[in-house]
LUMLUMGU-796541 format. One record per residue: x, y, z of N, C-alpha, C, O in turn; residue in three letters. Coordinates in Angstrom, 3 decimals, padded with zeros to 6 digits, always signed. Example, Ala and Ser with C-alpha at 12.3 -4.5 7.8 and 13.67 -1.06 7.14 Angstrom:
+----------+----------+----------+----------+----------+----------+----------+----------+----------+----------+----------+----------+------+
!       nX !       nY !       nZ !      caX !      caY !      caZ !       cX !       cY !       cZ !       oX !       oY !       oZ ! rest !
+----------+----------+----------+----------+----------+----------+----------+----------+----------+----------+----------+----------+------+
! +013.190 ! -005.690 ! +007.800 ! +012.300 ! -004.500 ! +007.800 ! +013.200 ! -003.300 ! +007.800 ! +014.236 ! -003.319 ! +008.465 !  ala !
! +012.850 ! -002.250 ! +007.080 ! +013.670 ! -001.060 ! +007.140 ! +012.900 ! +000.030 ! +007.870 ! +013.409 ! +001.138 ! +008.039 !  ser !
+----------+----------+----------+----------+----------+----------+----------+----------+----------+----------+----------+----------+------+
This chain:
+----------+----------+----------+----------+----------+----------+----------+----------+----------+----------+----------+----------+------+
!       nX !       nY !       nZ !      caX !      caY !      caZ !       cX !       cY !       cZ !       oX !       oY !       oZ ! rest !
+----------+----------+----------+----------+----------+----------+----------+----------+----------+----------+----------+----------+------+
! +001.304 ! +020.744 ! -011.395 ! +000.490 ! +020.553 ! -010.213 ! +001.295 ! +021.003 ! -009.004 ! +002.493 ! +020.755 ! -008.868 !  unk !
! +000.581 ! +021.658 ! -008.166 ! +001.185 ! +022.421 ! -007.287 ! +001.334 ! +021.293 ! -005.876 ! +000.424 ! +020.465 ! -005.823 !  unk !
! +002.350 ! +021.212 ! -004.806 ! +002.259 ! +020.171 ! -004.090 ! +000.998 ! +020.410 ! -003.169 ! +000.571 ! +019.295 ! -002.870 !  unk !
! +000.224 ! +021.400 ! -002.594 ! -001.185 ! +020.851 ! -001.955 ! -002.032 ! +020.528 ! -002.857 ! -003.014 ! +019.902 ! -002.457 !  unk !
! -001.938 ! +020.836 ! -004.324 ! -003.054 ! +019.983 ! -004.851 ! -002.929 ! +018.567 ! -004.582 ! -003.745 ! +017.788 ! -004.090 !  unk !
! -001.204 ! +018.301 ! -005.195 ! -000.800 ! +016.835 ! -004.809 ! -001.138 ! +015.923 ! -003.582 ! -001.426 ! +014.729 ! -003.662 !  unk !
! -001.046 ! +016.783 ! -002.252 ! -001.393 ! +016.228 ! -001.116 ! -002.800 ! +016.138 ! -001.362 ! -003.158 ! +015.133 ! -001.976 !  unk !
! -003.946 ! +017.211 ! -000.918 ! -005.120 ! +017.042 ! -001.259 ! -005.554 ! +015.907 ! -002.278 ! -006.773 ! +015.765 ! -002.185 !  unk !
! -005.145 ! +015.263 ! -002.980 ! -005.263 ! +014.340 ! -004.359 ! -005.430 ! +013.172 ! -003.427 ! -006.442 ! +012.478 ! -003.325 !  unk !
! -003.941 ! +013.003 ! -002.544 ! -004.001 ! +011.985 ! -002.033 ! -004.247 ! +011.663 ! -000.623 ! -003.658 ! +010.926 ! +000.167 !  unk !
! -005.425 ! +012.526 ! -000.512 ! -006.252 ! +012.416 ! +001.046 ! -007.332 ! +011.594 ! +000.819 ! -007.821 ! +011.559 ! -000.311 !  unk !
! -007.789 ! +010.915 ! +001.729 ! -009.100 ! +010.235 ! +001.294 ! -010.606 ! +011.059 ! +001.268 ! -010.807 ! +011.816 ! +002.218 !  unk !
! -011.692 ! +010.940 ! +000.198 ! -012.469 ! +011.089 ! +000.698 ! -013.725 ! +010.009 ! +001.381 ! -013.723 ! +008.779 ! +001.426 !  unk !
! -014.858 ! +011.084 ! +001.919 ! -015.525 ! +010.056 ! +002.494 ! -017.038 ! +010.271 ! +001.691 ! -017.539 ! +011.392 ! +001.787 !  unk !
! -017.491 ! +009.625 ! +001.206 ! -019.095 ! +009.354 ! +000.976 ! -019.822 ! +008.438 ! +001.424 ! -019.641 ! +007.271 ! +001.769 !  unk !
! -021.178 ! +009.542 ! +001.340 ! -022.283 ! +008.904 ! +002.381 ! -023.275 ! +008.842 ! +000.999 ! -023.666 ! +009.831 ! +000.379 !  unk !
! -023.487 ! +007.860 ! +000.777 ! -024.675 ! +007.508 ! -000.288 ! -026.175 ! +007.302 ! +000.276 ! -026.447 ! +006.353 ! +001.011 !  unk !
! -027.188 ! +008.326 ! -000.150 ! -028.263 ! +007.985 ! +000.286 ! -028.928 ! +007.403 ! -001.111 ! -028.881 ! +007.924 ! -002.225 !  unk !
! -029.606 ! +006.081 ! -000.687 ! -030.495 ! +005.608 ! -002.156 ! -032.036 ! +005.289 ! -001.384 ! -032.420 ! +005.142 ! -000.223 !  unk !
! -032.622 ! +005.279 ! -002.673 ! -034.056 ! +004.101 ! -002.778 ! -034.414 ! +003.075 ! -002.820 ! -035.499 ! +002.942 ! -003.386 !  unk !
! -033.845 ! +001.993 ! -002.352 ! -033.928 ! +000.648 ! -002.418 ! -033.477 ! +000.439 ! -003.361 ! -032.461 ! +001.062 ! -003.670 !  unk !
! -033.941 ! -000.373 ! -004.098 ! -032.967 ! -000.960 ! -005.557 ! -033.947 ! +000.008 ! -006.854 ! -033.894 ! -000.437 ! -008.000 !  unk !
! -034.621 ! +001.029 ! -006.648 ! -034.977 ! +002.211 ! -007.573 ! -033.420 ! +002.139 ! -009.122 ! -032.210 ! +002.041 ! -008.920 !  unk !
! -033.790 ! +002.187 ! -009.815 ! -033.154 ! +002.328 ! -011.229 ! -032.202 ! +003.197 ! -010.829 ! -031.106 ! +002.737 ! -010.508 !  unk !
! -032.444 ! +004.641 ! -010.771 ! -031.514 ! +005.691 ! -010.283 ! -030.620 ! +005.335 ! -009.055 ! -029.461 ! +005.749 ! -009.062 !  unk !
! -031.018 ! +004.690 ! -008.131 ! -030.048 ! +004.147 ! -007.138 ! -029.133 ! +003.078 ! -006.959 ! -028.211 ! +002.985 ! -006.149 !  unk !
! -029.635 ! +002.043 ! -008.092 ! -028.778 ! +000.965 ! -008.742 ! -027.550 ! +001.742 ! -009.725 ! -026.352 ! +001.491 ! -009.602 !  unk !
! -028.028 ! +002.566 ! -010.549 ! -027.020 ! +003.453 ! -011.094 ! -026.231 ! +003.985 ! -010.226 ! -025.072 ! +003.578 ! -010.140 !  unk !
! -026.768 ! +005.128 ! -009.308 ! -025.582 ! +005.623 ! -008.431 ! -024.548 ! +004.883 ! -007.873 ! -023.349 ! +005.144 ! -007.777 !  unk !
! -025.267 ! +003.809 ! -007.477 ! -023.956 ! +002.707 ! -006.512 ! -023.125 ! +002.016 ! -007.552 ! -021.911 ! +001.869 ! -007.409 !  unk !
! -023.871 ! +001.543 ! -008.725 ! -022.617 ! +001.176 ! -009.650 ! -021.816 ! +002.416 ! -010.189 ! -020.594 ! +002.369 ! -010.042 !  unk !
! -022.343 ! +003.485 ! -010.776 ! -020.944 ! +004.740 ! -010.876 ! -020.173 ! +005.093 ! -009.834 ! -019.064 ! +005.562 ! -010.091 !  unk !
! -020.525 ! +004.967 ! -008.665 ! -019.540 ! +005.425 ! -007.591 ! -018.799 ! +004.142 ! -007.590 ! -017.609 ! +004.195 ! -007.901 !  unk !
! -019.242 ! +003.173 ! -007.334 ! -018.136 ! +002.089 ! -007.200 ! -016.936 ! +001.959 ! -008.262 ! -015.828 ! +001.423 ! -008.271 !  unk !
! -017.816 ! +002.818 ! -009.271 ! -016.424 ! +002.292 ! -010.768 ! -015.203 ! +003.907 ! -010.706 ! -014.053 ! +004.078 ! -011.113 !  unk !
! -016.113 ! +004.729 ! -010.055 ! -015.369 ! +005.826 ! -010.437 ! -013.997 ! +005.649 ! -008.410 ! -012.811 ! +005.961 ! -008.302 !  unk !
! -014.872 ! +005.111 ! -007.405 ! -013.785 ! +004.478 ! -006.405 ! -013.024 ! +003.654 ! -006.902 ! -011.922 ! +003.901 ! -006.412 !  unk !
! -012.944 ! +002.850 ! -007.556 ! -011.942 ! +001.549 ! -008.338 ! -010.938 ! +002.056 ! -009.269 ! -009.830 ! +001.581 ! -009.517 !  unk !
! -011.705 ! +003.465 ! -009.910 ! -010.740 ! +004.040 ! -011.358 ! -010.076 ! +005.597 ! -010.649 ! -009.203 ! +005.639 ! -009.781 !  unk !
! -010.651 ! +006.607 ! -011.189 ! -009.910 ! +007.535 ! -011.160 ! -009.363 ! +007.553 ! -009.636 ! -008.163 ! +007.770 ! -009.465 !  unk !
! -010.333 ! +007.298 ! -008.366 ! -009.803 ! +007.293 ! -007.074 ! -008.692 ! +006.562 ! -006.168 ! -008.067 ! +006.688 ! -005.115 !  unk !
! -008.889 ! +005.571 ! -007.462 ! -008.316 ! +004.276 ! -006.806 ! -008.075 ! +004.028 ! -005.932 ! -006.893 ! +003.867 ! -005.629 !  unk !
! -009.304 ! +003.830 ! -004.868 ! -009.899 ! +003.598 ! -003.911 ! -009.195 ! +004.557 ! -002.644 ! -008.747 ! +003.978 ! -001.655 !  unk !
! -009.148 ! +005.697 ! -002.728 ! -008.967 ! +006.287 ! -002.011 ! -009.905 ! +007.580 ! -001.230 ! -010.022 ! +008.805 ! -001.191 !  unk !
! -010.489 ! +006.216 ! -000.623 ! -012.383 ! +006.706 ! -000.671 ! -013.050 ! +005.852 ! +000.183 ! -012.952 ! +004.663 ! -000.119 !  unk !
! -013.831 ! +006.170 ! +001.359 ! -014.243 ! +005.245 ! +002.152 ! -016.341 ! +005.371 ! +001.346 ! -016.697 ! +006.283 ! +000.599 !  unk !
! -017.039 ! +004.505 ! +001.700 ! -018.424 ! +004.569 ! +001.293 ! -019.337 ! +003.664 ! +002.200 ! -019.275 ! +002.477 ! +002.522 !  unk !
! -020.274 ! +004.762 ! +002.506 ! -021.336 ! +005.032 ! +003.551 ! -022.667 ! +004.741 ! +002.533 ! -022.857 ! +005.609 ! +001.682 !  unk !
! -023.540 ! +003.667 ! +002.552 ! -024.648 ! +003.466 ! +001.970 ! -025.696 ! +003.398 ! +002.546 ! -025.854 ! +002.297 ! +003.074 !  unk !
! -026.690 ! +004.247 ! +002.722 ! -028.185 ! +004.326 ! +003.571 ! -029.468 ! +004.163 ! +002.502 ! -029.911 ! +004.881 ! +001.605 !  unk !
! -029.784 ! +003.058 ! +002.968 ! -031.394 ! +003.272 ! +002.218 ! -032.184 ! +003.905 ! +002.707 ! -032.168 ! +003.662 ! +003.914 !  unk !
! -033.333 ! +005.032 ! +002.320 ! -033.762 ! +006.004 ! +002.807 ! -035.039 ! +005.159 ! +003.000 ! -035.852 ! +005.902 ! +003.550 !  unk !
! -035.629 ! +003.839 ! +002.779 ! -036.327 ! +003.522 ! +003.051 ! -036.555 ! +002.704 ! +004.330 ! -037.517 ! +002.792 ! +005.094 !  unk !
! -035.261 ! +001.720 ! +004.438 ! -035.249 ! +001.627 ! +005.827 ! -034.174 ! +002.252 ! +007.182 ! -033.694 ! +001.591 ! +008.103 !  unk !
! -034.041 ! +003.542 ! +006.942 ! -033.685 ! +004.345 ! +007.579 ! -033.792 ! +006.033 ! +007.184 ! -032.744 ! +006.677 ! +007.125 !  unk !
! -035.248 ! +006.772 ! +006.893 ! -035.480 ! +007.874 ! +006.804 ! -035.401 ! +008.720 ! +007.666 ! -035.879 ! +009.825 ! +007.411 !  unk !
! -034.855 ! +008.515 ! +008.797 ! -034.537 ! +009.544 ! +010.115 ! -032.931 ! +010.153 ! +009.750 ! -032.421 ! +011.263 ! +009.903 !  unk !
! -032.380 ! +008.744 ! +009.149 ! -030.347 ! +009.413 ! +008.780 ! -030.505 ! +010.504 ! +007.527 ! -029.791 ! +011.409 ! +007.094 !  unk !
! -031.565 ! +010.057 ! +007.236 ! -031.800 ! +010.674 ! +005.816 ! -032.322 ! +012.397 ! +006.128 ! -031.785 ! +013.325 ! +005.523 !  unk !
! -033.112 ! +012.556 ! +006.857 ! -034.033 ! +013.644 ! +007.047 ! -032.845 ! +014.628 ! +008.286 ! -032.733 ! +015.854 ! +008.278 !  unk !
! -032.053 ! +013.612 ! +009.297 ! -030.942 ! +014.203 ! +009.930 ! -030.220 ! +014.392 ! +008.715 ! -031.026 ! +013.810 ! +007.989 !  unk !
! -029.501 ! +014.686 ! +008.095 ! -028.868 ! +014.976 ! +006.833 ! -028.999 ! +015.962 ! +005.840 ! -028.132 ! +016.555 ! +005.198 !  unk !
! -030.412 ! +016.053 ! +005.816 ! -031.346 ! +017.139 ! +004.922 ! -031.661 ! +016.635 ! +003.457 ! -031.938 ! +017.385 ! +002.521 !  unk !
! -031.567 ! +015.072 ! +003.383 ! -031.801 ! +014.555 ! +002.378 ! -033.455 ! +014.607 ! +001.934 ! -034.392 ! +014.093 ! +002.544 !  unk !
! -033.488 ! +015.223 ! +000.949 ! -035.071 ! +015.174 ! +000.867 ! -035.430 ! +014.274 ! -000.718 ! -036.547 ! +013.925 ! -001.101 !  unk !
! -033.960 ! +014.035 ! -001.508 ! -034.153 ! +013.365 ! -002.637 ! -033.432 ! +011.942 ! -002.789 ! -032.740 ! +011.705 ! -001.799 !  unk !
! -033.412 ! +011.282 ! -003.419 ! -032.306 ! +009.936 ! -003.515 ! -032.523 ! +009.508 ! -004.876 ! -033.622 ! +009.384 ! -005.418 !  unk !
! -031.191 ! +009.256 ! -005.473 ! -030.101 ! +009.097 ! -004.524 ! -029.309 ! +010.758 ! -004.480 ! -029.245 ! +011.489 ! -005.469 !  unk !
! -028.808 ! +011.074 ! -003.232 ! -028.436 ! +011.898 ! -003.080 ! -026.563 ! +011.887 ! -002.380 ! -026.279 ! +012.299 ! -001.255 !  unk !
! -025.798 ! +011.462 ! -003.133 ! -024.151 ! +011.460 ! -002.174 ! -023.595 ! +013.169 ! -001.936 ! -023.581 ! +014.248 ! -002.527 !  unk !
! -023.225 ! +012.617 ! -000.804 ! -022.694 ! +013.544 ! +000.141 ! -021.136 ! +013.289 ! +000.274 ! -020.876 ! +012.100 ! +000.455 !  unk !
! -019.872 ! +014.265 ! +000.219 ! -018.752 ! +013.511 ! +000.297 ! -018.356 ! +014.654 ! +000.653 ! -018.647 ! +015.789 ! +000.275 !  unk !
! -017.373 ! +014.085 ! +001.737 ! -016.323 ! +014.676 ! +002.812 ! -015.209 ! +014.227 ! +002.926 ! -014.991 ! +013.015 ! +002.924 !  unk !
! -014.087 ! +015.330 ! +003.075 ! -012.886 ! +015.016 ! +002.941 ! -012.623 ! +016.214 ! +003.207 ! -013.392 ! +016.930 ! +003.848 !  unk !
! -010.936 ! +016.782 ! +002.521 ! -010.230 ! +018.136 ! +002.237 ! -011.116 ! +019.053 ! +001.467 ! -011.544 ! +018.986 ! +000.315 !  unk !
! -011.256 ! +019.819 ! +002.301 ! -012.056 ! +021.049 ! +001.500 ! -013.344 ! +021.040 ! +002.545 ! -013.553 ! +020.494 ! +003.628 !  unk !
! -014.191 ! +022.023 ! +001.576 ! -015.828 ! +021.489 ! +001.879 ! -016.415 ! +020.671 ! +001.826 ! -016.119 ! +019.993 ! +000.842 !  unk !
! -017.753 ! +019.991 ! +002.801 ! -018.580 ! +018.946 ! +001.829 ! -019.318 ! +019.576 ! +000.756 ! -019.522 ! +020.773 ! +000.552 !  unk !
! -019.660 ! +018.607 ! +000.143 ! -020.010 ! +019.107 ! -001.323 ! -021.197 ! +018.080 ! -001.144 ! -020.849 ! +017.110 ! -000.471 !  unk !
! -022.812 ! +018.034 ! -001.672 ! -023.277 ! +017.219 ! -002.308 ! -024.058 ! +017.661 ! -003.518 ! -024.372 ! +018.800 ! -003.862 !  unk !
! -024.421 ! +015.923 ! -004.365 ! -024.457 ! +015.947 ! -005.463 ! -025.499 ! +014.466 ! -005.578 ! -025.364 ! +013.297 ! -005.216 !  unk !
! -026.652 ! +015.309 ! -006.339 ! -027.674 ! +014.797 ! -006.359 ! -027.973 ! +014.049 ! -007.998 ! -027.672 ! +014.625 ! -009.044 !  unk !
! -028.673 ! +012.554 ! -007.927 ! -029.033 ! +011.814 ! -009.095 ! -028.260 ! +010.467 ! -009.198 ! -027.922 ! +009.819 ! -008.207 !  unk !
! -028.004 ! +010.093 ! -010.526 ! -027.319 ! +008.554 ! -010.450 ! -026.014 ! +008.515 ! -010.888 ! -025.503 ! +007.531 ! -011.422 !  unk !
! -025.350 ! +009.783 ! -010.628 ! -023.771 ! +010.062 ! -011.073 ! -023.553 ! +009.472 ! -012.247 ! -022.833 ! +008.479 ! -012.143 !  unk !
! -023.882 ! +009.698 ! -013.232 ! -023.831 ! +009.072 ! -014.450 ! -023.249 ! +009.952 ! -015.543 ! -023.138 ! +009.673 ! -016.737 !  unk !
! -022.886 ! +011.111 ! -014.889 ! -021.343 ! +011.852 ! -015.844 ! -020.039 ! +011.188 ! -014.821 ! -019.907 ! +011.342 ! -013.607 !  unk !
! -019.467 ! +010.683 ! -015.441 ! -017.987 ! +010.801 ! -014.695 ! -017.234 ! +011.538 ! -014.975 ! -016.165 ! +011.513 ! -014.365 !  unk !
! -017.445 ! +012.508 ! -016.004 ! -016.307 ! +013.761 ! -016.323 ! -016.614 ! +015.105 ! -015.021 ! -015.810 ! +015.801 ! -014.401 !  unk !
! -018.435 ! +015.035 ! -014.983 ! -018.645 ! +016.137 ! -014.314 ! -018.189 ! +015.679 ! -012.400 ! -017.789 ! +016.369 ! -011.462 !  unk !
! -018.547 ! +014.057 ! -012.561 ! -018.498 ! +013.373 ! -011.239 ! -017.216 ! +014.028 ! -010.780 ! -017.326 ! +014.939 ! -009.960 !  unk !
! -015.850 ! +013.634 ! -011.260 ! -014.404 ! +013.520 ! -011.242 ! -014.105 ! +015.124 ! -010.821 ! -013.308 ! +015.460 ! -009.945 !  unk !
! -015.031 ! +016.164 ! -011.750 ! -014.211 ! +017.280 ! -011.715 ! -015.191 ! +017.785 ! -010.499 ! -015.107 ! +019.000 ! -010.321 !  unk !
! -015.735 ! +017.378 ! -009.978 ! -016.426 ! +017.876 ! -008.448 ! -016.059 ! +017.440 ! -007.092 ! -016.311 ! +017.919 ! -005.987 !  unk !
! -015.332 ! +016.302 ! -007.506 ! -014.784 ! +015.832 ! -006.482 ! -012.979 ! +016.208 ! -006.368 ! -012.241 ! +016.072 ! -005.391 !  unk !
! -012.662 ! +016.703 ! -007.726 ! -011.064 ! +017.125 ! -007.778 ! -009.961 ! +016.020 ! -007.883 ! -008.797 ! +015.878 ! -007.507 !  unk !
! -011.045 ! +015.199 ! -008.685 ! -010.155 ! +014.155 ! -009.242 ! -008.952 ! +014.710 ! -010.157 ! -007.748 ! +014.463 ! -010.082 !  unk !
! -009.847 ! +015.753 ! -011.277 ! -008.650 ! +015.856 ! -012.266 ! -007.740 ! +017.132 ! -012.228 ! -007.360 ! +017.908 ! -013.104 !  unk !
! -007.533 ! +017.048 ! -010.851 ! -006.344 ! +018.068 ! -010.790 ! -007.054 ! +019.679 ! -010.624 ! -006.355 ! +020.692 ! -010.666 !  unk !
! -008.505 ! +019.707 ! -010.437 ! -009.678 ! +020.644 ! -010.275 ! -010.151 ! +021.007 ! -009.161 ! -010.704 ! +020.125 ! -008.504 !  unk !
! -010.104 ! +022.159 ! -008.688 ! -010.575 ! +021.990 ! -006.694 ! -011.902 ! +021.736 ! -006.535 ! -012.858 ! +022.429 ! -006.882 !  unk !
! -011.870 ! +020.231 ! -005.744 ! -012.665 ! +019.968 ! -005.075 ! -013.939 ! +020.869 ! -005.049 ! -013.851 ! +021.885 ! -004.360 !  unk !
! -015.398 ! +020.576 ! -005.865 ! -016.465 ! +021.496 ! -005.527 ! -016.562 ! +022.690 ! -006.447 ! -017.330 ! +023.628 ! -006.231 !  unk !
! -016.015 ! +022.638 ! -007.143 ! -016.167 ! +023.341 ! -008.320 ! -017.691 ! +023.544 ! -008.938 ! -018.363 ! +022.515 ! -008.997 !  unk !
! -018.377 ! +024.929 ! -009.464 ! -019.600 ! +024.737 ! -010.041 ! -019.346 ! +024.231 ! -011.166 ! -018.336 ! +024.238 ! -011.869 !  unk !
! -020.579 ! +023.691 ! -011.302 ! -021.004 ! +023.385 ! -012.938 ! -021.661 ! +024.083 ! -013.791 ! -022.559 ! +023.279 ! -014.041 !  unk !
! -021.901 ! +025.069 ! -014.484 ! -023.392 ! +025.069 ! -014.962 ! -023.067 ! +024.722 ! -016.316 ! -023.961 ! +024.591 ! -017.152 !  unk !
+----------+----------+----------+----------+----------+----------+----------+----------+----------+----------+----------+----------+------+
């Protein structure tokens, strides 16, 4: 590992979680982000939670048109990433958890 990956590793990021009230898919998202902030991040990660129901103006300023939809900022680009984060392999390697730059495609 090269030392700006190292630094970059240990910058914080920031996410902005947009959900649906307590919607299935949005109960999921907030519990995978919380486990994947606790584990691979270990908590080196601030989190922004908006319900798009009682606040659809942060949502629509944003360009959120789906939920749950997280948005995360830090080193690099923002990146977002839409659904109930329920890969943590794909979660981890988009965010550059595993030693992967930040924002990487998937297909």
């Amino acid at each position: 590992m090269s030392a700006a990956n190292s630094t970059s590793q240990q910058q914080s990021l920031h996410f902005q979680l947009f959900v649906a009230g307590s919607e299935p898919n949005s109960r999921r998202a907030r519990d995978n982000l919380a486990r994947v902030c606790a584990g691979p991040l270990n908590g080196r990660c601030t989190v922004e939670i908006w319900d798009v129901f009682d606040d659809f103006e942060r949502a629509l300023a944003h360009g959120i048109l789906v939920a749950p939809t997280l948005i995360v900022t830090g080193p690099g680009q923002p990146i977002t990433l839409i659904g109930d984060l329920g890969d943590e392999v794909k979660l981890t390697e988009a965010l550059g958890v595993n030693g992967q730059a930040r924002g990487r495609s998937h297909g």
